[in-house]
C-alpha positions in Angstrom: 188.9 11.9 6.8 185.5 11.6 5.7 182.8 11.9 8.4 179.5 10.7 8.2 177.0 10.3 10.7 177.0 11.6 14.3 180.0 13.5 14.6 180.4 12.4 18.6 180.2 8.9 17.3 182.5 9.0 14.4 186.0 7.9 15.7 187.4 11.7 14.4 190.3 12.9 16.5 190.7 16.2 18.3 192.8 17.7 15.2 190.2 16.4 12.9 187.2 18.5 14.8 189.7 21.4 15.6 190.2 21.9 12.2 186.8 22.3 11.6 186.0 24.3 14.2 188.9 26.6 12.9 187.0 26.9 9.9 184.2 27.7 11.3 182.7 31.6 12.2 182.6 30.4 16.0 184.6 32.9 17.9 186.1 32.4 21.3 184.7 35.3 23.5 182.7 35.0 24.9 183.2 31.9 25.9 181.2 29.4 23.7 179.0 26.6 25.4 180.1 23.0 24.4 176.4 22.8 22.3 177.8 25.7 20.5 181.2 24.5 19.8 179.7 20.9 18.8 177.1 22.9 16.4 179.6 25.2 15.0 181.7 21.9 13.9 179.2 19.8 12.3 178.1 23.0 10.2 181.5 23.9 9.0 181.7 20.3 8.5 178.7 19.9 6.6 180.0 23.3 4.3 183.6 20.9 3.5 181.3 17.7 2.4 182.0 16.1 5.6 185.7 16.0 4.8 188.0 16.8 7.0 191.1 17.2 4.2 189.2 20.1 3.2 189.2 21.9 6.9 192.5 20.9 6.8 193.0 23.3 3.4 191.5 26.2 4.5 193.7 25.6 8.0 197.0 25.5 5.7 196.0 29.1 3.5 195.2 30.7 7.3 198.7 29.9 8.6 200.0 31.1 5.3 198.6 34.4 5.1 198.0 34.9 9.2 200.4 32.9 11.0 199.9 34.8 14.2 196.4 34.5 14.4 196.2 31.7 12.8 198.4 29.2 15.6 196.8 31.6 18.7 193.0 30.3 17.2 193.9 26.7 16.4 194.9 26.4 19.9 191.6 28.2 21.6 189.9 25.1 18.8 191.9 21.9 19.9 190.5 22.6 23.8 187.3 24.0 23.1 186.7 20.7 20.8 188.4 18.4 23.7 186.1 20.0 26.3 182.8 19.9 23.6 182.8 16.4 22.9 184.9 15.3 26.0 187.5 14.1 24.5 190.6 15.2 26.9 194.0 16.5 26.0 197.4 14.1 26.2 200.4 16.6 26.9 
């Protein structure tokens, strides 16, 4: 998914964002404010072209070579994107 324009407004889902916050150097401790988590998203964003596929690259070669860091992070990124942008989490 391409994203352009306002990130908040863009329809992206929470996998879409989580993956780029994954990508991103934001770190979860300590804990990150939600304008820090929304920040650190539309600048890893903005190093991918806006595309989402390409998060979703980098994602795929970090569970390859660090699977148990890699699945322990993407969760800490799917709630802190859920919380950032309010997006809420379906069980």
């Amino acid at each position: 998914m391409v994203i352009e324009g306002d990130v908040s407004a863009s329809g992206a889902s929470i996998a879409d964002l989580a993956q780029a916050l994954f990508c991103s150097g934001l770190r979860p401790d300590p804990q990150p404010t939600p304008d820090q988590v929304r920040d650190a998203v539309r600048t890893s964003l903005a190093a991918h072209d806006n595309d989402t596929s390409l998060c979703a690259c980098e994602l795929a070669q970090a569970y390859g070579d660090y699977p148990e860091i890699a699945s322990t992070r993407m969760r800490w990124c799917c709630e802190a994107v859920a919380w950032a942008f309010n997006l809420g989490v379906s069980a």
